[in-house]
C-alpha positions in Angstrom: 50.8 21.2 47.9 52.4 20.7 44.1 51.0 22.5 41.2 50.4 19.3 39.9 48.4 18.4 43.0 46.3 21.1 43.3 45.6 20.3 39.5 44.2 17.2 40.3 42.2 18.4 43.4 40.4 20.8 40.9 39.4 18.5 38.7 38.5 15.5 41.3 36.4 18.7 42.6 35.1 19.7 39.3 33.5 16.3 38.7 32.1 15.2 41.8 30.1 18.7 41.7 29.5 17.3 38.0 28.2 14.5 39.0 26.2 16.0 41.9 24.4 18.4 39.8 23.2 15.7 37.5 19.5 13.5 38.1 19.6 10.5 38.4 17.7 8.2 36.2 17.1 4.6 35.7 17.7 4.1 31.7 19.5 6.3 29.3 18.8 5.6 25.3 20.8 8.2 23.1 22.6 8.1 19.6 19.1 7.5 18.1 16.6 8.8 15.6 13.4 8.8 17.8 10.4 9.4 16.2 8.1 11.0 19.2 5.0 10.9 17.5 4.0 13.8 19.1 1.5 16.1 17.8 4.8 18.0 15.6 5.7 14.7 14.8 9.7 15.9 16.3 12.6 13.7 16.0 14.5 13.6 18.9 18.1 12.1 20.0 18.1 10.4 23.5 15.4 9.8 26.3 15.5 8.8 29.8 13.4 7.0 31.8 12.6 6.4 35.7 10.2 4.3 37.0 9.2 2.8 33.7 8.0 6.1 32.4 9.8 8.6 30.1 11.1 11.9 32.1 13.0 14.0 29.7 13.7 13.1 25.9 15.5 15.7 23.7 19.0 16.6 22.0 22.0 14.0 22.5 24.3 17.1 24.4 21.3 18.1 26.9 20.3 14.5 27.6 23.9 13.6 28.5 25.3 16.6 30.6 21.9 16.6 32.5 21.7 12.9 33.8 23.2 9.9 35.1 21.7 6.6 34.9 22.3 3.0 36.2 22.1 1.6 32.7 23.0 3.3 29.1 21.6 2.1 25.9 23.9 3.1 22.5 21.0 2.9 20.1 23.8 3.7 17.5 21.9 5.9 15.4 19.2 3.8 14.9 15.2 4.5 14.9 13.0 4.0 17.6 9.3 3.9 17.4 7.0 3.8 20.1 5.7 0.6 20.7 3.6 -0.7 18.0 -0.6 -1.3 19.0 -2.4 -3.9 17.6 -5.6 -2.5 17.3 -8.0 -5.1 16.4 -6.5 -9.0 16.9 -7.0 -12.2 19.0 -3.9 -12.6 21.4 -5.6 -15.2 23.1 -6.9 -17.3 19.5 -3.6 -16.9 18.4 -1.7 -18.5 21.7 -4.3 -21.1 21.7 -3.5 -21.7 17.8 0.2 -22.2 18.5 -1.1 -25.6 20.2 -3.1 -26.9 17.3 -2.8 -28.1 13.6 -1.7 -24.9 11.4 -3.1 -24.8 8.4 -1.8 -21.7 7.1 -0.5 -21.7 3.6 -2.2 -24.6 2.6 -2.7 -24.7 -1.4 -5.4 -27.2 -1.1 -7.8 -29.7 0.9 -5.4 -32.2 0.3 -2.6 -30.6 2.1 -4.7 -29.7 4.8 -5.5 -33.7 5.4 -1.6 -34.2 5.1 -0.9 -31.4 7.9 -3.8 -33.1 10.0 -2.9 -36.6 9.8 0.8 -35.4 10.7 -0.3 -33.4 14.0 -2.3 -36.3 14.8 0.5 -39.0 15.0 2.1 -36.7 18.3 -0.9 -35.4 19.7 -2.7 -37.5 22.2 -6.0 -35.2 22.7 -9.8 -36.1 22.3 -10.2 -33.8 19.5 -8.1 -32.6 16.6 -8.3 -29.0 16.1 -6.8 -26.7 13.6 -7.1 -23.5 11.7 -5.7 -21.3 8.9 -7.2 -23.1 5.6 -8.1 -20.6 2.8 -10.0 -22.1 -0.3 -9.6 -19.3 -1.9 -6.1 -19.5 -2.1 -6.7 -23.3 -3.6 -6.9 -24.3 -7.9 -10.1 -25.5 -6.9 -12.0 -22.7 -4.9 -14.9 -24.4 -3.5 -15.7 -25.3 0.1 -14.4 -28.9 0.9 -16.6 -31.5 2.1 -16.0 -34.2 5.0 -15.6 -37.8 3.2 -12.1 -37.4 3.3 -11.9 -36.7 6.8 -14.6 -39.5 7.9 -12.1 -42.0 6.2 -9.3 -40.8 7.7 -10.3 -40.4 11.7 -13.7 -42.4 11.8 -14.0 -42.3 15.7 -12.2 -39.0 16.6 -13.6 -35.6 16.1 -11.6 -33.4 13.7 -12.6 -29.8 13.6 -10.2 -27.3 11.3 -11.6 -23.4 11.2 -11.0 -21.4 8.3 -8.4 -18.5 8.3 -10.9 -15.8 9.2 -12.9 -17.9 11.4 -16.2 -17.7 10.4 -16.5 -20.6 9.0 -14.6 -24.5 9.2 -14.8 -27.8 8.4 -15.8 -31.0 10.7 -15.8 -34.2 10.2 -18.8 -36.7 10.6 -18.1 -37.3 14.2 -17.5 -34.2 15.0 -21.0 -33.1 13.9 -22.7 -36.3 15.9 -21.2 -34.6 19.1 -22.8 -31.5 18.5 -25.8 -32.8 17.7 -26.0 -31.1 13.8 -28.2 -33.4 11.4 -29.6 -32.6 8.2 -32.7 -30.8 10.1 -30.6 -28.5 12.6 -31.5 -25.1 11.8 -29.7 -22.2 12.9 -29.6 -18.1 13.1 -27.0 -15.7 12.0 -25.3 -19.0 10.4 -25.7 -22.2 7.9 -25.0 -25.6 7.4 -23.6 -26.7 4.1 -25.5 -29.7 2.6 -25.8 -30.7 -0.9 -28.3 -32.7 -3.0 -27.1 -36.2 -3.2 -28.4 -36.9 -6.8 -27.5 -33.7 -8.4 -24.5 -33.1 -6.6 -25.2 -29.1 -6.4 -22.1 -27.4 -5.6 -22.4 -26.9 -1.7 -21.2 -23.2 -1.6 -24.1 -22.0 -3.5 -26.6 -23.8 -0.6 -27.0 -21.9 2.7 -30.6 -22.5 3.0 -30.2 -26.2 2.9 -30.8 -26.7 6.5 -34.4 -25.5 5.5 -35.0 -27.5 2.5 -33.2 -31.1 3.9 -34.6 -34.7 4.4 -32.5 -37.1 5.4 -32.9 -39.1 2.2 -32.0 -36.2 -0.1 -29.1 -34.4 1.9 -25.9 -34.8 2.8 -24.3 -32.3 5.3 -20.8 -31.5 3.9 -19.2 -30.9 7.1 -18.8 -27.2 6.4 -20.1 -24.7 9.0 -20.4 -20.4 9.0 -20.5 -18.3 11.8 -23.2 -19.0 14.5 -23.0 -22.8 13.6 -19.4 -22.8 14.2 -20.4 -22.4 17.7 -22.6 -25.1 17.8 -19.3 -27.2 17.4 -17.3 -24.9 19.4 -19.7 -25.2 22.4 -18.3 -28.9 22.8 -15.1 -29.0 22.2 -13.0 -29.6 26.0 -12.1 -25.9 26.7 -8.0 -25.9 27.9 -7.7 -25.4 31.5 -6.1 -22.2 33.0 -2.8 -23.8 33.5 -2.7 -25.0 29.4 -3.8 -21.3 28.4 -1.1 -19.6 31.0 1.7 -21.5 29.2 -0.2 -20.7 25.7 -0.7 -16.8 26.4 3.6 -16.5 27.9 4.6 -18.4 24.6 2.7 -16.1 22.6 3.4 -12.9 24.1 7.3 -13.9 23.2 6.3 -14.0 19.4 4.5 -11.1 19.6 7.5 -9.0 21.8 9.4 -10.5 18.5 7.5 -8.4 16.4 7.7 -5.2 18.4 4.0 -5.5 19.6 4.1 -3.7 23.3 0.0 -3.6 23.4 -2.8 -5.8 22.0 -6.6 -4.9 21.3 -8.1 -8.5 21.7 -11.7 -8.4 20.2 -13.3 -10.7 22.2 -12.9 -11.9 25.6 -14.5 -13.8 28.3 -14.5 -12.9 32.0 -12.3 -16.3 33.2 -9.9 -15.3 30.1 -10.1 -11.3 31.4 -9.5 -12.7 35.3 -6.4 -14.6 33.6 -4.8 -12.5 32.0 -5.4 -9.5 35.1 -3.6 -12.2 37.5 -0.9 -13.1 35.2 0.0 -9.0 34.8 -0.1 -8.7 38.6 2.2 -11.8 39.0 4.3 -9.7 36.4 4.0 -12.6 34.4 2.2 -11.4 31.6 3.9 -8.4 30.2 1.8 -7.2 27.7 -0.7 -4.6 27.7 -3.9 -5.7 26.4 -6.9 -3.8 25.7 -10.2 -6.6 26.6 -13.1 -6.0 24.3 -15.2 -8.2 25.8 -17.6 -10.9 23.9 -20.9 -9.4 23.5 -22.9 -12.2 24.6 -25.8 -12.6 26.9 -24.1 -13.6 29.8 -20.9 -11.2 29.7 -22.8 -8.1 28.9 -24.9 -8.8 32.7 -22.3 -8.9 34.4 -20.1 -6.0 33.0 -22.7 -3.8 32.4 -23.3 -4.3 36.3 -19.9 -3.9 37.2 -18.8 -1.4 35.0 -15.1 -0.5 33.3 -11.8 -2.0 34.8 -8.6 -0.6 34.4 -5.2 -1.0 35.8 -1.5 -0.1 34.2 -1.8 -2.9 32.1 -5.3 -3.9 31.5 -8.2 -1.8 30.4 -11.4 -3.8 30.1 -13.5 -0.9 28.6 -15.5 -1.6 25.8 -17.6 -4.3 24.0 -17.0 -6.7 21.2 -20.4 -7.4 18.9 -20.4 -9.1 15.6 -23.3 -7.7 13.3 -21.8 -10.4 9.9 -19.3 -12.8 8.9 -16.4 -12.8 6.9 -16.3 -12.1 2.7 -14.3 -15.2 2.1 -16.5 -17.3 3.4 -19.7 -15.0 1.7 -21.0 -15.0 5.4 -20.3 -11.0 5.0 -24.0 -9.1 4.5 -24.0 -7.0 1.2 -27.1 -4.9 0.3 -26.6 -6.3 -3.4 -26.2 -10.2 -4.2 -22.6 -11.5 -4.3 -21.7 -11.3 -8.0 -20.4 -14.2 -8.1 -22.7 -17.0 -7.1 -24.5 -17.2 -10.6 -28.1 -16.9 -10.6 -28.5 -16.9 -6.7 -30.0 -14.1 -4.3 -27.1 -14.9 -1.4 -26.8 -11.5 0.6 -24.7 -13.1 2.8 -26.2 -13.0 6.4 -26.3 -11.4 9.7 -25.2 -13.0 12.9 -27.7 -10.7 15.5 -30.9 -9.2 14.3 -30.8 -5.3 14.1 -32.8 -5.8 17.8 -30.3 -7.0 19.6 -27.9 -4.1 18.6 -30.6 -1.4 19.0 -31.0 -2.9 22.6 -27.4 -2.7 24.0 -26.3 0.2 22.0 -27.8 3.0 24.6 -27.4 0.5 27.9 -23.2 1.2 26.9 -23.6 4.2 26.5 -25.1 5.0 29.7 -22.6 2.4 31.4 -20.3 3.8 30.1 -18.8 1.6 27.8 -17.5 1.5 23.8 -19.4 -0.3 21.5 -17.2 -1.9 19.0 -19.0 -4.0 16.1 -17.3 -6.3 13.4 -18.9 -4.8 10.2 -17.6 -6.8 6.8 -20.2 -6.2 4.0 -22.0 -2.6 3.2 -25.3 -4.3 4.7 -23.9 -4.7 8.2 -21.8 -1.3 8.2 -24.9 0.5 7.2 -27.3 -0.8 10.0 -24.6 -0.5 12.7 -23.4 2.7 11.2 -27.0 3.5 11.9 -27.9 1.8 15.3 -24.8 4.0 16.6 -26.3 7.0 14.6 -29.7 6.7 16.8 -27.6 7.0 20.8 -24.9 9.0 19.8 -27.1 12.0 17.7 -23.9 13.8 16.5 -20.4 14.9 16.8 -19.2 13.1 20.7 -16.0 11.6 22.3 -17.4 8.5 23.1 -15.3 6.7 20.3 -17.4 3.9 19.2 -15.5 1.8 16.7 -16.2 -0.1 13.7 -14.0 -3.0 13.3 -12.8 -3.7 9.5 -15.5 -1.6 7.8 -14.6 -3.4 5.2 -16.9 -2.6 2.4 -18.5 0.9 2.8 -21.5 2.2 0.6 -20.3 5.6 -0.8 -23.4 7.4 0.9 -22.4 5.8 4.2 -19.0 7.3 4.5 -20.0 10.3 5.7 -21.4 8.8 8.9 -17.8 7.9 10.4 -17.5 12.1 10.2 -20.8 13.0 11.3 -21.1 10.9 14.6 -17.2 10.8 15.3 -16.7 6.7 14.8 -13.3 5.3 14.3 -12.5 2.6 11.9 -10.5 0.1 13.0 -9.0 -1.2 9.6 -6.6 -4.1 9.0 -4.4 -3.2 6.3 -3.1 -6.8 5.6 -6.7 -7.4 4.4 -6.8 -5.8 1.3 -3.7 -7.6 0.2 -5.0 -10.9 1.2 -8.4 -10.5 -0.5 -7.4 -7.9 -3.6 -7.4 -11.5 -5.6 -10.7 -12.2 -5.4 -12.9 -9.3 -3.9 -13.5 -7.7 -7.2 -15.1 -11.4 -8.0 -17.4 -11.4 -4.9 -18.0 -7.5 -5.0 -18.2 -6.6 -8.6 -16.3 -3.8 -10.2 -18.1 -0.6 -9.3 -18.7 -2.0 -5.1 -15.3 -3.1 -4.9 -14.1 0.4 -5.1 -15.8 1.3 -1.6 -13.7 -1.8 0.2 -10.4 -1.4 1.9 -11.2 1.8 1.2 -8.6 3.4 4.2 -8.0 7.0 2.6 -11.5 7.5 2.4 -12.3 6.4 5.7 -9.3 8.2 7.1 -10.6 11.8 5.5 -14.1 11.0 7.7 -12.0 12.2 11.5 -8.5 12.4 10.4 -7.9 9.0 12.5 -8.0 5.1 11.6 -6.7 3.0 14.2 -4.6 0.3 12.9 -4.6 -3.8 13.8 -4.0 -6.8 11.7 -6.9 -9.3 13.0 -4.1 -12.2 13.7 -4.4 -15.0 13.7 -6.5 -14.1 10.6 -3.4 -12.2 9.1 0.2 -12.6 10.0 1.2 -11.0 13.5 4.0 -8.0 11.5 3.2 -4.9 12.0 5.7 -4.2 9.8 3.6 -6.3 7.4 0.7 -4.0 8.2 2.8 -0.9 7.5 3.9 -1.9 4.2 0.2 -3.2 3.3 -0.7 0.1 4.5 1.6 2.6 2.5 2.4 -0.3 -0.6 -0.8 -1.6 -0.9 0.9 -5.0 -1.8 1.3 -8.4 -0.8 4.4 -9.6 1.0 5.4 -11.0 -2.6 5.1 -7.7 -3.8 2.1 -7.6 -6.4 0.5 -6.3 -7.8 3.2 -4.1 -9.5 1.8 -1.0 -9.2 -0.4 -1.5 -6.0 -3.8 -2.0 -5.4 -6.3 0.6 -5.9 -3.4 3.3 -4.7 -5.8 6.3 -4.4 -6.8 4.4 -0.8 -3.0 4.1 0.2 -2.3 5.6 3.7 1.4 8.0 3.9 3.8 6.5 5.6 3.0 9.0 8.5 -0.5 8.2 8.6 0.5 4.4 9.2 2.9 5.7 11.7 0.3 7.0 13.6 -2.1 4.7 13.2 -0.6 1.5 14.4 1.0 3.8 17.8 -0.8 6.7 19.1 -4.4 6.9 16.6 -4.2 3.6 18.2 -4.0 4.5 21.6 -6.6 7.1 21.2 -9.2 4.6 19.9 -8.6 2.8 23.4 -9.0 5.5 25.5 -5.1 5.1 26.2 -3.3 8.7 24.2 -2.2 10.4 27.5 -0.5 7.3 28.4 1.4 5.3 25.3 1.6 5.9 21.2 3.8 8.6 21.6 7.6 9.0 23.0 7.1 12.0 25.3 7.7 13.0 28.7 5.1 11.4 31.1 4.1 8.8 29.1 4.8 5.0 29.2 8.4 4.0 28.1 6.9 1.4 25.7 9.2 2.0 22.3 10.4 -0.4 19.9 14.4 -0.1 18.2 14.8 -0.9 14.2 17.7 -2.1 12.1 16.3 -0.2 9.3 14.2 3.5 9.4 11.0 2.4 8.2 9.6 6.0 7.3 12.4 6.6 5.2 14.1 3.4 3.9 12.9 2.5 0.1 9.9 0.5 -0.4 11.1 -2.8 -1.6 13.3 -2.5 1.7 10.3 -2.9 4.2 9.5 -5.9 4.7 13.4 -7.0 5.5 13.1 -4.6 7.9 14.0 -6.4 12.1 12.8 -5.6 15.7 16.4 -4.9 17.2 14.6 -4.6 20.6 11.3 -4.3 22.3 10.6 -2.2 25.6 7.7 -2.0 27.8 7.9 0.7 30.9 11.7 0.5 30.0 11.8 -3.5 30.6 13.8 -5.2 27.7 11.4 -7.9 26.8 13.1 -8.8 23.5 16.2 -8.6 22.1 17.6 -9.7 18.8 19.9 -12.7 18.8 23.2 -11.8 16.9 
């Protein structure tokens, strides 16, 4: 045998041993800036992944000499993120909402009958439905009223909800079908009437119902909170074929935005079955965490059954609502709104402080979280109080407060001293920063949105953004989170910046503060060994890129167990 050919022997020999002496793995991702969010928050260089599960992440050199995979990702020096929980939103609303009029943006009632009368002309169903109108955001900032609408579709029931759904608009024949008159009287809600003769503007009236004749009223059309079920109740509900295609549309969008797991507050048990069948089908790739609807019917049969959970699917905790929302003044404040002149309007509650005292240890003993929608400092401070009275002190049973929005300043101490977790929706603030100070006054307003504070309580906020209420981002929730601005950038300086989150703290709580409010921290919302390969890829390093920088930033690619489920278009 030849030098030369000996030579070549050596080497041929040198890597097959090489190769034999390296695992095998299914996915390679290297050349990257990975932010593990582990407890020493490390940067690392490369991962690999088996089985849809990270088994080694570290330095770029170790990484490479120790394994050989099918399939090599160059992330090219870019940063990955695990993927991004949405703590608190309504997958389900939302993919539903991508079938119905959007009335997002709308600067007045007038574009919202522009927007209607334009879905109607290529939409054949019985009833018109649509949502996302904001009259706050209008010259005119007064509920609308239905005349408009009756003109416009005499004979076809129109229905459009508000942006924060709490409250909406129906027209005349709408209201026939659900039976409201000017004598329907309902509680934990109201329907808006005024005076015929004195014309008294209708968003000052909540107690009309009570006061109402037929001869003296006229119902405006608008509904809040429990009333907006009366209308809800019959409306045709979409089959399960109609809400498949809705919920595999949506999920697309929400891959888009680097969403790998969903908190939907709110669920019933056909929608929970659904979305459990779809997952198994492999269908439905997202992760959701089901809060179910804390009504009547669902809380027999769960509390019965007890907690579900597969790989993808945790149906663990309960959904209440104890008020509305503060755009709609359906939010319960211990103080008058400040600006309704010369009225008494607390807002209201949507259950009685019975119902919550009731359920609150039957969950506990089950098993379950309790997790309540709390807008004004009324409704955070009997919750805050109900939860006070099962769980006596410091526990691990993380019962949540969802938006604890507007916090009394003797009530923060109360997240700290019986371990509750706000649930807080950054994008909020920035959305109502124009006129909260106008509802709340100056000295209440300072104990809304009030994130740094609440974060201090337990060293954890977990992180959503409430869509459809708010825009899907989470890179929108980031910025409003570290910024405290508005995707326009204002105000200039931020807003009420001693409540600002880091951009660590954001980090953490839309990924593994996340997770840990659902139970989920040993298995996603960090990057490290063990865990779920759910991580997102950047074109731009969020945590360190400058400010104004942000919100340009794109999802490059989305992962979940190490499936590509989105990937940017060039």
């Amino acid at each position: 045998m030849t030098k030369i050919s000996s030579l070549f022997l050596g080497v041929l020999i040198l890597i097959l041993t090489s190769c034999s002496n390296t695992e095998q793995a299914d996915l390679i991702v290297h050349n990257a800036k990975i932010y593990t969010v582990n407890d020493l928050f490390d940067i690392a260089e490369a991962m690999v992944i088996s089985d849809g599960k990270i088994i080694d992440i570290g330095p770029e050199h170790e990484i490479r000499n120790k394994y050989h995979a099918k399939k090599t990702i160059d992330a090219k020096k870019q940063a990955i993120y695990p993927g991004f929980i949405d703590a608190h939103c309504h997958f389900v609303g939302y993919a539903l909402n991508l079938k119905t009029v959007n009335l997002v943006g709308t600067k007045s009632f007038d574009e919202v009958l522009n927007r209607t009368i334009d879905f109607s002309k290529n939409n054949n169903d019985e009833w018109i439905v649509g949502r996302g109108w904001d009259q706050n955001d209008w010259e005119i900032k007064e509920f609308p009223s239905r005349e408009k609408l009756d003109s416009l579709f005499p004979t076809q029931p129109v229905f459009l909800t508000r942006i924060d759904g709490h409250s909406a608009i129906a027209n005349g024949e709408a209201l026939r079908r659900a039976n409201i008159t000017s004598k329907t009287k309902i509680n934990g809600g109201a329907i808006i009437a005024y005076n015929t003769e004195s014309k008294q503007n209708q968003t000052l009236n909540f107690s009309a119902t009570e006061q109402a004749s037929d001869n003296q009223s006229q119902l405006t059309g608008v509904v809040i909170d429990n009333a907006v079920d009366l209308i809800n109740k019959v409306i045709p509900q979409p089959n399960l074929k109609y809400l498949e295609t809705a919920l595999l549309e949506a999920q697309h969008k929400l891959f888009e935005a680097g969403i790998t797991t969903v908190d939907d507050a709110g669920l019933s048990k056909d929608t929970i079955d659904l979305i459990d069948r779809l997952q198994q089908e492999n269908k439905l790739k997202m992760k959701v965490y089901a809060m179910i609807s804390g009504n009547q019917n669902m809380l027999n049969h769960y509390l019965e059954k007890g907690p579900y959970k597969t790989d993808r699917l945790s149906v663990n905790s309960f959904k209440f609502y104890a008020d509305g929302a503060l755009g709609s003044r359906g939010a319960c404040l211990l103080e008058p709104y400040t600006d309704i002149i010369e009225s008494e309007h607390h807002g209201l509650l949507i259950s009685e402080a019975d119902f919550f005292n009731k359920y609150a240890p039957l969950l506990y003993e089950k098993g379950f979280q309790m997790n309540t929608h709390c807008i004004g400092d009324s409704a955070n401070r009997l919750i805050l109080d109900v939860y006070a009275r099962t769980l006596k002190g410091v526990n691990d049973k993380r019962w949540r407060i969802e938006h604890a929005q507007v916090i009394h300043p003797t009530d923060f101490e109360k997240f700290k001293t019986y371990t509750i977790i706000p649930s807080i929706q950054p994008t909020h603030a920035t959305s109502d920063m124009y006129w909260a100070k106008d509802r709340l006054g100056e000295h209440r307003v300072k104990g809304a949105y009030a994130y740094k504070d609440l974060l201090n309580q337990n060293g954890i906020v977990a992180l959503g953004t409430d869509f459809p209420v708010e825009d899907i981002s989470p890179i929108k929730t980031f910025y409003a989170a570290v910024a405290r601005k508005d995707a326009s950038g204002q105000p200039k300086d931020g807003y009420q910046m001693e409540n600002a989150l880091t951009k660590k703290e954001a980090l953490k709580g839309m990924t593994i503060w996340a997770a840990l409010s659902n139970f989920e921290e040993n298995e996603k919302g960090s990057l490290e060994i063990g865990k779920a390969a759910d991580f997102v890829i950047l074109n731009n390093d969020i945590m360190t890129t400058n400010e104004e920088n942000i919100l340009d930033v794109k999802v490059v690619q989305t992962f979940i167990n190490g499936e590509d489920v989105f990937s940017l278009k060039k």
